[in-house]
N, C-alpha and C positions, 0 to 999 in steps of 0.2 A: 511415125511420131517424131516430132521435133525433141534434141537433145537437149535439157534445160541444165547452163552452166552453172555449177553452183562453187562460186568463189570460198576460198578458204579465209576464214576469219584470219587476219593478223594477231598473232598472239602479243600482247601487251605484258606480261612480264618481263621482258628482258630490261623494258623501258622501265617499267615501275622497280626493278630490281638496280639497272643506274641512277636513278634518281636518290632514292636510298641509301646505295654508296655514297653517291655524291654527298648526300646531305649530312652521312656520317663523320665523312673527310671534313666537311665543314666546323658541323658541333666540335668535332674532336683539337682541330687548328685553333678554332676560338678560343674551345675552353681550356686549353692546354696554354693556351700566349697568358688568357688572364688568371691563371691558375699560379703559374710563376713570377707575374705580375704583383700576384695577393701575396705571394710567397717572399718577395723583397722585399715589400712594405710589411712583412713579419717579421724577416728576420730584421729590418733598419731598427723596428721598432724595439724588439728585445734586445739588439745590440743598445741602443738606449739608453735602455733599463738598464742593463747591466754594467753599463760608464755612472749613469747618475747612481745606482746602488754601490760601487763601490767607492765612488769621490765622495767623500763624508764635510766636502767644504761646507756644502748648505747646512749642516748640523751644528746648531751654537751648542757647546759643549760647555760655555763658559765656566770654565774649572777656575778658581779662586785661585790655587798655585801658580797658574800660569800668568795670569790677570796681574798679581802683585810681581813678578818679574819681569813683567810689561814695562809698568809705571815704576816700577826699582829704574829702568835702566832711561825711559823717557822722561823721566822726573828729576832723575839725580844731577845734585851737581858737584858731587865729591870728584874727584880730581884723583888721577894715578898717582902715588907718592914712594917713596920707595919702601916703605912697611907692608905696601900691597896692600894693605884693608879693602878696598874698593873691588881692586879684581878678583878679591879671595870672594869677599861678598856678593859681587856680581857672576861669580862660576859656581857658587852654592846655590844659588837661588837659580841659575839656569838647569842646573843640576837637578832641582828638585821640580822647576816646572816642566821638565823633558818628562821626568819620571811620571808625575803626573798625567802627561801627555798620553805618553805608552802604557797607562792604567788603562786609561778613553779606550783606547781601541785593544787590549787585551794584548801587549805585547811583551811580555819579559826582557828588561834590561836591567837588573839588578846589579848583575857583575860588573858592567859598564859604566854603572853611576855609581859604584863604590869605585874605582879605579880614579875617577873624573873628582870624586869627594876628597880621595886622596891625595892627588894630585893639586887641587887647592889649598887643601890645609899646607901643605911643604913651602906654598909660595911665602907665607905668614913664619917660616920657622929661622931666616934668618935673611936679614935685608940685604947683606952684601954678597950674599949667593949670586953665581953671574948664569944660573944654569932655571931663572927663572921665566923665562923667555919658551924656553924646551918643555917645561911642562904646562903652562898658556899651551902651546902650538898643538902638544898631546890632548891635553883636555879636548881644544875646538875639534880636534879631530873625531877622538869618541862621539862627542855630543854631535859632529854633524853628520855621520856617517848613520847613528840611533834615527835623527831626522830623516835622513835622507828615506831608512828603509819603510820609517810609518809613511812615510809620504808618498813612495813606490806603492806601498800594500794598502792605501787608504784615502790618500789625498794626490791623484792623479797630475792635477792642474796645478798645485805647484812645484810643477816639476821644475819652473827658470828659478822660482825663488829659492829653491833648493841649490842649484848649480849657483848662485850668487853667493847662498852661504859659504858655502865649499869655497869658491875665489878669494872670501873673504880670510877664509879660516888658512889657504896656501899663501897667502899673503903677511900669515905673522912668518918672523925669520928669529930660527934658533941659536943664531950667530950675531945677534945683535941684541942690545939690552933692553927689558921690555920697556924701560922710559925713555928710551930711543923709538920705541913704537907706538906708541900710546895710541896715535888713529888707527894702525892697524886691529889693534885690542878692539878700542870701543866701536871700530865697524863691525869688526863679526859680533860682538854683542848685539847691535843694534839689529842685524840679518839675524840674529837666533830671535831676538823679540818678533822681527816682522814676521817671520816663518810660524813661531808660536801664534801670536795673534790670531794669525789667518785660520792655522787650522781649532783655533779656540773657537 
């Protein structure tokens, strides 16, 4: 009787078992590339959020206080004299629209603006005082460092016009008479209105 070969099937698991792998390798490289993909365009996006929530530029605050120390200081056309009326009036009213400012955003400078209130009232208490120069220079200093910190914790973007205040404000000199300096006075006024404005 003739011997009938009978061939052994090839078993196809090992192959449907590579394929499988492979195809896992694949899903898993895809979705891992656009998973981290999804994952940037997350975090860019809450990064964002998180710049536009705390720059509070876009927020018209419009506080009245500040407003009328705006147009005090773009309006006026009183003149530095040596009674000081003008920069007593123009460091109270900047005085009161800081404080105002740092209301907006919840920030305690009370101590700050009673030192700066005092510091102006002195310029008013006797004309030929030669040491009035030194509390100008004091004041701008309180008043722009108040600024600088709401504009750190608040108002991001202006961070140049902050650093212009501050130029301004090292730019009066304590050694010279303040009507020897009159532009350096009404620049840093004018840089404490631009900076209020903006964040008003």
């Amino acid at each position: 009787m003739a011997e009938i070969k009978i061939e052994k099937k090839k078993q196809i698991w090992p192959w449907i078992l590579t394929g499988l792998v492979v195809a896992a390798l694949v899903v898993y490289f895809v979705g891992f590339r656009d998973n981290n993909e999804n994952k940037a365009v997350i975090a860019d996006a809450d990064n964002t959020t998180e710049t536009n929530d705390s720059d509070l530029i876009a927020v018209n605050e419009n506080n009245s206080t500040v407003a009328e120390y705006v147009n005090f200081i773009r309006n006026s056309n009183e003149n530095m004299t040596l009674d000081h009326e003008f920069t007593n009036e123009a460091l109270l009213k900047l005085n009161d629209a800081t404080s105002a400012m740092a209301d907006e955003v919840n920030y305690d400078i009370k101590a700050d603006m009673d030192k700066v209130r005092n510091l102006a009232n002195e310029i008013t208490e006797d004309p030929y005082e030669t040491s009035h120069a030194d509390k100008i220079k004091k004041s701008s200093e309180i008043i722009t460092n108040v600024l600088q910190n709401i504009q750190n914790a608040h108002y991001p973007s202006l961070a140049n016009d902050v650093s212009d205040l501050k130029s301004a404000s090292q730019s009066i000199k304590t050694d010279v008479l303040t009507l020897d300096q009159k532009s350096e006075v009404k620049a840093f006024l004018n840089k404490a209105a631009d900076v209020l404005e903006k964040m008003n």
